[in-house]
C-alpha positions as CSV (number, residue, x, y, z in Angstrom):
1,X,90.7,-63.8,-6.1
2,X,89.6,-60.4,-4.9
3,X,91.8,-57.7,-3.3
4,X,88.5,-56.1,-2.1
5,X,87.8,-59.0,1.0
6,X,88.3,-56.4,3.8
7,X,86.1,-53.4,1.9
8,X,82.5,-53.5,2.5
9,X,81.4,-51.1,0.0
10,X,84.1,-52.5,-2.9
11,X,83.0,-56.6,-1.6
12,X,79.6,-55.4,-2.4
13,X,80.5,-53.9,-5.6
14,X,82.8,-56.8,-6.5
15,X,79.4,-59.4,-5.6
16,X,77.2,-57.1,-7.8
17,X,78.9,-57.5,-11.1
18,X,79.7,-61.5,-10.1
19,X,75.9,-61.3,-10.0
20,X,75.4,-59.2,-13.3
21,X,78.4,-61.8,-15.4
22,X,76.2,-64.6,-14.0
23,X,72.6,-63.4,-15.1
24,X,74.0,-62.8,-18.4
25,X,75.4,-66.0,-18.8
26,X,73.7,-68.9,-17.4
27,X,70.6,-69.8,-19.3
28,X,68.1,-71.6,-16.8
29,X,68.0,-70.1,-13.4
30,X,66.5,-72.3,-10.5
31,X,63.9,-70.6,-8.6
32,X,63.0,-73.4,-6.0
33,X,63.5,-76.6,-5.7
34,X,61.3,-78.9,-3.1
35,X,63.0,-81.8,-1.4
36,X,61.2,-84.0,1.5
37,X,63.1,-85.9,3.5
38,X,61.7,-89.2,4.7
39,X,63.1,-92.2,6.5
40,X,60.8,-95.4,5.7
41,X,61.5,-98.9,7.4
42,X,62.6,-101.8,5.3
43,X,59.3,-103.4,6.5
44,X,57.7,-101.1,4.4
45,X,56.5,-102.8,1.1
46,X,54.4,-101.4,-1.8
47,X,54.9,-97.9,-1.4
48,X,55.1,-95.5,-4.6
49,X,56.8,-92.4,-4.2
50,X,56.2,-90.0,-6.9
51,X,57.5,-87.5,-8.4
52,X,54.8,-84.9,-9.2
53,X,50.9,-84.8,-8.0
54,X,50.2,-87.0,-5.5
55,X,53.8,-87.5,-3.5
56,X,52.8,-90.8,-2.2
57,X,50.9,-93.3,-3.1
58,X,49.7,-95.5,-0.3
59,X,46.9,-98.4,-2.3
60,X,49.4,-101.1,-2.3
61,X,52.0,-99.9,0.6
62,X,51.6,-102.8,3.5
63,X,54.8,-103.8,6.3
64,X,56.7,-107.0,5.8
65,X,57.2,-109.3,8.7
């Protein structure tokens, strides 16, 4: 817990070597990661969703009665 909540100048200080213990510990750091949000219907049949290249694949997608 830090004393320094109310400080700006001490926070910041405090954040920096949070962010220096971090760096020098983790060993992969995430740069970006892509997420697409989609809602499909149940009718929809066939439809390959992949996860690199092409993001769908549409060749066999057809709707379901």
């Amino acid at each position: 817990m830090t004393v320094h909540s109310m400080d700006q100048g001490k926070r910041w200080n405090d954040m920096l070597q949070a962010s220096k213990i971090l760096s020098e510990q983790q060993v992969i750091t995430p740069l970006y990661q892509a997420k697409t949000p989609a809602m499909i219907s149940p009718k929809v049949k066939g439809l390959i969703m992949n996860t690199a290249g092409v993001s769908n694949n549409w060749k066999y997608t057809y709707i379901s009665e």
